[in-house]
C-alpha positions as CSV (number, residue, x, y, z in Angstrom):
1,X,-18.0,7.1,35.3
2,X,-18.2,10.8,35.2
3,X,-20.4,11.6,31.9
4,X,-18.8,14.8,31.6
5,X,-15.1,13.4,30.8
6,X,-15.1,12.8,27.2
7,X,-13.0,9.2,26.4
8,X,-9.9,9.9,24.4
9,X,-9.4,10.5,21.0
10,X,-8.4,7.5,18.7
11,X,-4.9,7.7,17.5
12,X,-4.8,9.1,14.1
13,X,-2.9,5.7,12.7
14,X,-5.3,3.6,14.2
15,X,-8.4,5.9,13.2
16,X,-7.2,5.8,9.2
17,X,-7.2,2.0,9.2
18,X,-10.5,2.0,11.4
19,X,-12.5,4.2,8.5
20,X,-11.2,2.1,6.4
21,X,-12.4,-0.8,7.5
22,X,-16.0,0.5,8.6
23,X,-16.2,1.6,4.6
24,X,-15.6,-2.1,3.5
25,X,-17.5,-3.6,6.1
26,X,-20.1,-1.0,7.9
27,X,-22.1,-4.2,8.5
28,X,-19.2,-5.6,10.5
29,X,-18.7,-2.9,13.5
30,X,-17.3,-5.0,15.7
31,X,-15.2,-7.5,14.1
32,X,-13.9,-10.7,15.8
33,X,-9.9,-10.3,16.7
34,X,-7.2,-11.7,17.6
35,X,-4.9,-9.8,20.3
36,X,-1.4,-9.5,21.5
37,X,-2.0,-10.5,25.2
38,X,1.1,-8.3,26.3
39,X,1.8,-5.3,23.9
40,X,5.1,-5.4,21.7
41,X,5.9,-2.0,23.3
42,X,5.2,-3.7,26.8
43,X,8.2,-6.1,25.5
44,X,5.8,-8.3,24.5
45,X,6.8,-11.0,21.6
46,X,3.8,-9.8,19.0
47,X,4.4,-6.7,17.0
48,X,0.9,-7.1,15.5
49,X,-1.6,-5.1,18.2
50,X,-4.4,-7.0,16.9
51,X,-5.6,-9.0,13.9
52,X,-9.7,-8.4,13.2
53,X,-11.3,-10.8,10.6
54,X,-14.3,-9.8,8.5
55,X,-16.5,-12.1,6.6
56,X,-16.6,-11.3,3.2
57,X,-19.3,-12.3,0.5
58,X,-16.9,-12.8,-2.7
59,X,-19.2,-12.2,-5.7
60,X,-19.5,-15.4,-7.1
61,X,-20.4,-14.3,-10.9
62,X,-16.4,-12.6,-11.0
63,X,-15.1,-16.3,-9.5
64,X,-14.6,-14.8,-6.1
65,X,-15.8,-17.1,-3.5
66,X,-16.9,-16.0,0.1
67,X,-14.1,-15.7,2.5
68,X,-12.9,-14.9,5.4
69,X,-10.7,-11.5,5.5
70,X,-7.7,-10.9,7.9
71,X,-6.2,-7.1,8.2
72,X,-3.3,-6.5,10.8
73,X,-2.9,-3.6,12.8
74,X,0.7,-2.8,13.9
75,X,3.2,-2.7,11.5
76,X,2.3,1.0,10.9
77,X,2.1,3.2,13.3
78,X,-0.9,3.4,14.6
79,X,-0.3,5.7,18.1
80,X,2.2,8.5,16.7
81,X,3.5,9.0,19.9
82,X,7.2,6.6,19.1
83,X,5.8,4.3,21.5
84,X,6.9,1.2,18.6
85,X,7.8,3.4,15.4
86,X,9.6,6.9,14.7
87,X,7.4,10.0,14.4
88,X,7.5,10.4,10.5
89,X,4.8,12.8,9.9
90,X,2.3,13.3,7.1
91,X,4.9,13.1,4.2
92,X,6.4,9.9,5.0
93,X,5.4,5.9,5.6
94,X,3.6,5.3,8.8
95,X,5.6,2.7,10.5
96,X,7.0,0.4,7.9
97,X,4.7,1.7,5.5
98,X,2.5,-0.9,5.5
99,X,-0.2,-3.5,7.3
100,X,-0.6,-7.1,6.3
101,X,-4.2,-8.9,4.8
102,X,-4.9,-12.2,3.7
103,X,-8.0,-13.6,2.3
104,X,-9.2,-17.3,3.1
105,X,-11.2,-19.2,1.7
106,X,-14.4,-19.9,4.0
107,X,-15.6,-23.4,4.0
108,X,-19.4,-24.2,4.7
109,X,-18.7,-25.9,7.8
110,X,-16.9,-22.4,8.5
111,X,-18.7,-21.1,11.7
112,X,-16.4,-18.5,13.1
113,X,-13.0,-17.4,10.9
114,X,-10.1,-20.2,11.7
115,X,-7.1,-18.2,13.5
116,X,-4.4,-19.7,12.0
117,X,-3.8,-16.5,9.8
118,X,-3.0,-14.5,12.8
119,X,0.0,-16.5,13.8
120,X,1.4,-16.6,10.6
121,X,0.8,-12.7,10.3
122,X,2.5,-12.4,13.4
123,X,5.7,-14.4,12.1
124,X,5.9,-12.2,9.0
125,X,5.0,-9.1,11.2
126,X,8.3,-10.6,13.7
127,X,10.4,-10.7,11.0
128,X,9.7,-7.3,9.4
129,X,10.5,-5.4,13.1
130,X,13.6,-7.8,13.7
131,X,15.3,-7.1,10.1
132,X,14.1,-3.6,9.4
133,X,13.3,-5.2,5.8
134,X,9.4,-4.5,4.5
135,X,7.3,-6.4,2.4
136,X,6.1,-5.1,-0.8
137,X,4.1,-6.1,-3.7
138,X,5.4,-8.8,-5.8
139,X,7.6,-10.0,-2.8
140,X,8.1,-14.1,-2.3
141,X,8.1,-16.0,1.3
142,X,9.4,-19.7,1.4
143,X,7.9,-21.0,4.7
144,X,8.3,-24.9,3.9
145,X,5.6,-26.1,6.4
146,X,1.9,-26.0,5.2
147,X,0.8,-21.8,6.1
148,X,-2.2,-23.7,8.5
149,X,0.4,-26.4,10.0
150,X,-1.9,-29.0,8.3
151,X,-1.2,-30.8,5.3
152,X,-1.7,-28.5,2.7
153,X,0.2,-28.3,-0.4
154,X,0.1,-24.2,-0.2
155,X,3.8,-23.8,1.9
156,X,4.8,-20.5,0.7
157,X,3.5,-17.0,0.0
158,X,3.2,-13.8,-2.8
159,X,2.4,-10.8,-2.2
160,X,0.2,-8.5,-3.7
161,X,-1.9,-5.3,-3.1
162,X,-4.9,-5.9,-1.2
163,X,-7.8,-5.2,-4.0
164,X,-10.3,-3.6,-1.4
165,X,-8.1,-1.8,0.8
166,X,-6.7,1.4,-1.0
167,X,-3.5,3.0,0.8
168,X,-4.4,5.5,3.7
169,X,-3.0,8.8,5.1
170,X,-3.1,9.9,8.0
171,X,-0.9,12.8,10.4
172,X,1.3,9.7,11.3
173,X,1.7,8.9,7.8
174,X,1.1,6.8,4.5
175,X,0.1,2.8,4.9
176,X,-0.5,0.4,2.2
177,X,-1.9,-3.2,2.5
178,X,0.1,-5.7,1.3
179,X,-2.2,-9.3,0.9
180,X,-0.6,-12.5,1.5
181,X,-1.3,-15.1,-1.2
182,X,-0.2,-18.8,-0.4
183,X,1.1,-20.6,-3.1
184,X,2.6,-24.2,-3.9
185,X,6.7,-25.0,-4.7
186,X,6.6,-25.3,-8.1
187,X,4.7,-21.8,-8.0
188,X,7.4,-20.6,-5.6
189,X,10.3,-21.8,-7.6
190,X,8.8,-20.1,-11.2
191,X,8.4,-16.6,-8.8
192,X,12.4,-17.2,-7.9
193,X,13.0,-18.0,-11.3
194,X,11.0,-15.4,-13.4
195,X,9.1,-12.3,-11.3
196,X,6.1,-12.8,-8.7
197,X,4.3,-9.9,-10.4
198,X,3.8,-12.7,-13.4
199,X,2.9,-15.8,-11.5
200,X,0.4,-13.6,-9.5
201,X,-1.3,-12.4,-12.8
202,X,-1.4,-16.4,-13.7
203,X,-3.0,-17.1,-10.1
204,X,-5.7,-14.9,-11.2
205,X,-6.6,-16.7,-14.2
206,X,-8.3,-19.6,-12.6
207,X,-11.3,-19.9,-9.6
208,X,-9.2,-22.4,-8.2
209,X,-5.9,-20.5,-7.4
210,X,-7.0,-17.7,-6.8
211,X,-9.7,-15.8,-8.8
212,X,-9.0,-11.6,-9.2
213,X,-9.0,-11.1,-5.3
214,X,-6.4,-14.0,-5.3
215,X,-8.3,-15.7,-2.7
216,X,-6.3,-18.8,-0.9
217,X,-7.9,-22.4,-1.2
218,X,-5.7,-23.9,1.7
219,X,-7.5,-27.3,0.0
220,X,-5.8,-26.5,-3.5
221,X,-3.9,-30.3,-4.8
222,X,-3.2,-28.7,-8.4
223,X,-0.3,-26.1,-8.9
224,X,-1.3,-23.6,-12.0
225,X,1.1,-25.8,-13.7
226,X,-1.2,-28.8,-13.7
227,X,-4.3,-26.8,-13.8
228,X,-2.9,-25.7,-17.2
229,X,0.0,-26.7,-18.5
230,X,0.4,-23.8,-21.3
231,X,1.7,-21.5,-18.1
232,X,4.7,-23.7,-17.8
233,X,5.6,-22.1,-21.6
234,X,4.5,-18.3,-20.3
235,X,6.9,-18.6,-17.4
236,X,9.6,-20.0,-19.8
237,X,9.0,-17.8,-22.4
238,X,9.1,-14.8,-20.2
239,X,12.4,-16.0,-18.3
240,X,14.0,-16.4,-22.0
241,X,13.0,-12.7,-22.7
242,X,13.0,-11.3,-19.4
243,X,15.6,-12.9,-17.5
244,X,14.4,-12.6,-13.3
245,X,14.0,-9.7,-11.4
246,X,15.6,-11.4,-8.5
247,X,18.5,-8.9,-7.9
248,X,19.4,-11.0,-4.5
249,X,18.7,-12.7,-1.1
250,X,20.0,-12.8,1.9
251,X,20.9,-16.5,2.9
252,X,23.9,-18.8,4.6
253,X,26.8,-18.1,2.3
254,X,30.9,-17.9,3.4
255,X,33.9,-17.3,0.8
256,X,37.6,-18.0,1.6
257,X,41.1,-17.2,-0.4
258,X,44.2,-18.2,-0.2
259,X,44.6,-16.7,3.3
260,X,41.9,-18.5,5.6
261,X,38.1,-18.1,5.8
262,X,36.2,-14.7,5.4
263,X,33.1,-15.8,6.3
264,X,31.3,-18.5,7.9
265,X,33.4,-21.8,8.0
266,X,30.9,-24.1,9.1
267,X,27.6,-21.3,9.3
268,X,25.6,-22.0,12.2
269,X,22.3,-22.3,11.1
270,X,18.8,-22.9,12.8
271,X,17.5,-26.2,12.0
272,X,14.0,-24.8,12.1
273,X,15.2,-21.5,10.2
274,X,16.8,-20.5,7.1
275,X,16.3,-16.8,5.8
276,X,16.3,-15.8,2.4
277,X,15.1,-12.1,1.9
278,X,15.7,-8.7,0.1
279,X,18.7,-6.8,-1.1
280,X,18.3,-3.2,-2.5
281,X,18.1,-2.6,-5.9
282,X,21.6,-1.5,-6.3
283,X,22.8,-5.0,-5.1
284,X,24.7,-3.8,-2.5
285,X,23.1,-5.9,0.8
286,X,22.0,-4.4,4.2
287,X,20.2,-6.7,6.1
288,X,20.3,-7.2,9.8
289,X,19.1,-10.6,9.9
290,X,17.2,-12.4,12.7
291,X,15.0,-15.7,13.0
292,X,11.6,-15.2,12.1
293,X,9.8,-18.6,13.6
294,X,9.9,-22.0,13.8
295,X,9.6,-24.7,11.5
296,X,10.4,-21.8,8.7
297,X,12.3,-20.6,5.7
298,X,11.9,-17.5,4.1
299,X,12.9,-15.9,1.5
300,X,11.9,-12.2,0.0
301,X,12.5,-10.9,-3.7
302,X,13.0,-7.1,-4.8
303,X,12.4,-5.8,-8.5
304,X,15.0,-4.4,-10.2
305,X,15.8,-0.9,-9.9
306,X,15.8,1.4,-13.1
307,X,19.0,0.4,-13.5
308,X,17.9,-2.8,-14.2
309,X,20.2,-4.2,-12.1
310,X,23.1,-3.2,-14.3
311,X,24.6,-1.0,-11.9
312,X,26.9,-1.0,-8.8
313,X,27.6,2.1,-8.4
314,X,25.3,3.5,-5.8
315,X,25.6,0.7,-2.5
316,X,23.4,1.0,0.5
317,X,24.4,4.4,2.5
318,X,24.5,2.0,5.6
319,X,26.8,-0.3,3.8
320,X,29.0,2.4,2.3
321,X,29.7,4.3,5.5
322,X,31.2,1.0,7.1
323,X,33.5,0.1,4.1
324,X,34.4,3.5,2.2
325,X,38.2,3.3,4.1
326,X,38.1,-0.4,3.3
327,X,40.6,-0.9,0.6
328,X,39.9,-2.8,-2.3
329,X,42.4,-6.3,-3.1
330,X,41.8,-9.1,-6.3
331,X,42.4,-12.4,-5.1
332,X,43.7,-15.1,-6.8
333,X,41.6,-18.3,-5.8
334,X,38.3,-18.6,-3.9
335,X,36.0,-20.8,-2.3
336,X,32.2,-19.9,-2.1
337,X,30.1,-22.0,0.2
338,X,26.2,-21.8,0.4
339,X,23.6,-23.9,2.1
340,X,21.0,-25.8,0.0
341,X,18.5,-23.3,0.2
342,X,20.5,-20.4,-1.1
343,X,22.5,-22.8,-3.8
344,X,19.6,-23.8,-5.5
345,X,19.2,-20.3,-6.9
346,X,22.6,-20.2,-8.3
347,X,21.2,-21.9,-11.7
348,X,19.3,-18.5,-11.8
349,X,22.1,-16.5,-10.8
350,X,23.5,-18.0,-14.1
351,X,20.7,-17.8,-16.6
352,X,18.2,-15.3,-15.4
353,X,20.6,-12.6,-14.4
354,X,24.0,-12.9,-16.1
355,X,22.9,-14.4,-19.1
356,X,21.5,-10.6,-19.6
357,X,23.9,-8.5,-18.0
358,X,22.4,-8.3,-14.4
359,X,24.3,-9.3,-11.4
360,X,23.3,-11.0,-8.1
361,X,24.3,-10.7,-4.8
362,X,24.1,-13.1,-2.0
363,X,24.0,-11.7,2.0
364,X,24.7,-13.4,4.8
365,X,22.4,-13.8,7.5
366,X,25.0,-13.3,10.2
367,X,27.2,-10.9,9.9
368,X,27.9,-8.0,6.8
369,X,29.7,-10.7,5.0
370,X,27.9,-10.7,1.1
371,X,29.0,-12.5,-2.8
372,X,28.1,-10.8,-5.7
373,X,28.1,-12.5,-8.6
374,X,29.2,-10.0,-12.2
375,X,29.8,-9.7,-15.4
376,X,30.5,-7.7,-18.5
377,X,28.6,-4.3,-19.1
378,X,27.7,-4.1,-14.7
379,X,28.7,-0.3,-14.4
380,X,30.4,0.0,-10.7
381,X,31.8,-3.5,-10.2
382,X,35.4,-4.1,-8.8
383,X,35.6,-7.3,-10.6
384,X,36.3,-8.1,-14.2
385,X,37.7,-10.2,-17.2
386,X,41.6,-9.5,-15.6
387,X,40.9,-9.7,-11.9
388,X,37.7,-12.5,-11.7
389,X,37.9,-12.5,-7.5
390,X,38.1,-9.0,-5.8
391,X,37.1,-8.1,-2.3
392,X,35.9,-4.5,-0.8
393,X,36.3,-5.9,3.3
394,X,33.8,-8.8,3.3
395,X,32.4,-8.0,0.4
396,X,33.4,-10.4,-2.5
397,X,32.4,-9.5,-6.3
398,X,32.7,-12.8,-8.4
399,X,33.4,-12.1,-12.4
400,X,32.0,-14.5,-14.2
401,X,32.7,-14.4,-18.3
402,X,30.9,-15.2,-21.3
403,X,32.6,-18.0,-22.2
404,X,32.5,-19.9,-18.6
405,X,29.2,-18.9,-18.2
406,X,27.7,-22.0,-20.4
407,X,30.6,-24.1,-18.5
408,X,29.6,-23.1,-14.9
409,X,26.0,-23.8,-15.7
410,X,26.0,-26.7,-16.8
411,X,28.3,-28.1,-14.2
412,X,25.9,-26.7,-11.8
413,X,22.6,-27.9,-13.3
414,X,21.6,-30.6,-10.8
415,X,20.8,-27.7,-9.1
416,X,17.5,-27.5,-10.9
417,X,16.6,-30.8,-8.4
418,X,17.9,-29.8,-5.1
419,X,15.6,-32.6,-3.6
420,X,17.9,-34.9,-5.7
421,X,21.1,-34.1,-4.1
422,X,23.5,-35.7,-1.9
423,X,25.2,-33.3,0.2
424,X,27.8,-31.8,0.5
425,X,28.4,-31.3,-3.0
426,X,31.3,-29.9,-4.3
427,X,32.1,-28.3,-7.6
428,X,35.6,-26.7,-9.0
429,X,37.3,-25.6,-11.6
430,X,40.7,-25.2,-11.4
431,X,41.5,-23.6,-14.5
432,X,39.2,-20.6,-13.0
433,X,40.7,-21.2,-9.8
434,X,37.2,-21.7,-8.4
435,X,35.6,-24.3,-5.9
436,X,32.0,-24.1,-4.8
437,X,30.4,-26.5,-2.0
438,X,26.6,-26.8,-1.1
439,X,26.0,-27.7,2.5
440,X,23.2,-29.0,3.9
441,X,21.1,-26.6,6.0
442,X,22.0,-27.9,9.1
């Protein structure tokens, strides 16, 4: 090697995460990792470049126990040369904004960090580049298998701000760290139900769940729930003041009228795959959905906008440019179809959302076809008291009034025990001209 030829700079993206790193750990130069063998931009299947993995003391007098930490490189941009993401510049997110983390409890018999966490990075990091949709801060994932493929009772995922990992800038832009948290159904279904913010503040609370890094125990047996039972009444008392924040996911859904199917008759779905995610905060759906990997489900929340979900008005720009010449028509009688995992939140749609004047929309998956769920007081809505079923192209909006709102929840509250359910079930009411069926997934 010629000692005169300097080696190349390090990208800028890469170099900002780099720093970072070497400030949390500057005992820890070279950190174990785990790498894509063939580069995404090589047409590789990994987005992630690499995964490195840091051991990390804890400090045992705040409850934080030592653990192993996992930070991702590759859903930002770390080259700046729109190798994998658009040039942004300085002034905007780098990449998607945003790199992964995830804390792990380490075990004395721990030698070396397990690498498990890579490959489930990697499956969020998949889905993330095949939908366009980010993760952010309060966020839910429903993966249904144990996150280690074990037998743990942690199947699913929050996410939160990493608490040692500040955002970075750099020339290719801004990158936050968003840390995976894995959590247990019931934990899951109070996050659907009330706001992940709030369950992740309850995590906190104990050692055992968590601690204030919300480190994961993949050895946890006890949700919050059992660990203490008065957070059952917090998450009740806050859904009764609060309603959920849940403005929507995307999941296997059809409608028909009188005229034939709109949607999905019989929606293909994978029987290792079922994908719930984000809608924007105006309701109005964009998602390109894709599989994410097998033996999963996922679903994603999104907070309420300032409108506090009360407002219609202002759809995806994407959306709107497809279906502004689209003209509007009220239908007379529909039928709504949604698998399992997308019907179960319709008690939710019901309680946490109409019950105070916030609407809900449901996306599907595979195509632009979505069901939005309204009622009184939702400024921009083509729905109401005199036209209950209107449709914008394959767009329906679904009024839903006061008085049938107590009717239609009750009827539907063997939701509450999906588990419990023979399939298909079929609900109707044919004063409202309205039939609902839950499929099974596959």
């Amino acid at each position: 090697m010629n000692p005169s030829v300097s080696a190349p700079p390090t990208p800028a993206g890469l170099e900002a995460i780099h720093s970072s790193c070497r400030k949390l750990y500057a005992d820890q130069p070279n950190p174990l990792q785990v790498t894509a063998l063939l580069k995404y931009w090589l047409q590789g299947p990994d987005p992630l470049d690499y995964i490195s993995m840091y051991a990390n003391p804890g400090d045992v007098s705040q409850g934080i126990p030592a653990h192993w930490h996992y930070i991702s490189f590759g859903l930002s941009d770390l080259h700046g040369d729109g190798r994998v993401h658009d040039i942004s510049g300085p002034d905007g997110p780098s990449g998607f904004g945003f790199e992964l983390t995830f804390r792990l409890k380490r075990e004395e018999s721990d030698t070396s960090p397990p690498t498990w966490p890579a490959e489930l990075m990697q499956g969020l990091a998949r889905y993330v580049f095949q939908t366009f949709n980010i993760l952010c801060p309060g966020d839910h994932a429903s993966w249904h298998v144990p996150l280690d493929n074990g037998e743990s009772r942690l199947q699913h995922m929050l996410m939160t701000d990493d608490p040692q990992m500040p955002p970075v800038v750099s020339q290719c832009g801004r990158t936050q760290f968003v840390q995976i948290v894995g959590i247990c159904l019931e934990e899951l279904r109070a996050a659907q139900q009330w706001n992940g913010p709030g369950i992740l503040d309850l995590l906190k609370k104990h050692t055992v769940s968590g601690g204030p890094w919300l480190v994961t125990d993949m050895r946890r047996g006890e949700s919050i729930f059992e660990l203490d039972p008065s957070f059952q009444q917090a998450v009740d008392d806050g859904l009764q003041q609060d309603g959920s924040d849940l403005t929507g996911v995307s999941g296997f859904c059809s409608w028909e009228d009188v005229d034939g199917v709109i949607g999905m008759e019989n929606p293909t779905v994978d029987p290792q795959f079922t994908l719930l995610t984000q809608v924007t905060p105006s309701g109005l759906p964009a998602i390109p959905e894709a599989s994410l990997r097998r033996g999963s489900r996922f679903s994603q929340d999104i907070h309420d906008s300032t409108s506090n979900g009360t407002d219609l008005s202002t759809p995806d720009t994407n959306y709107e440019a497809t279906t502004e010449l689209i003209r509007t028509r009220t239908l007379d009688y529909v039928h709504l179809k949604f698998t399992i995992e997308a019907g179960a939140l319709l008690p939710l749609v019901f309680k946490g959302r109409l019950r105070h004047g916030r609407h809900f929309t449901f996306k599907s998956p595979a195509d632009d076809l979505a069901i939005t769920f309204v009622c009184d007081g939702i400024a921009g809505s083509f729905a109401d008291q005199s036209h209950p079923y209107a449709a914008h192209g394959p767009w329906l909006q679904v009024f839903i009034s006061e008085d049938f709102m107590s009717v239609i929840t009750e009827d539907m509250s063997d939701l509450n025990n999906p588990e419990e359910l023979k399939l298909p079930r079929e609900y109707s009411w044919k004063g409202q001209k309205l039939r609902i069926t839950i499929i099974p997934e596959e």
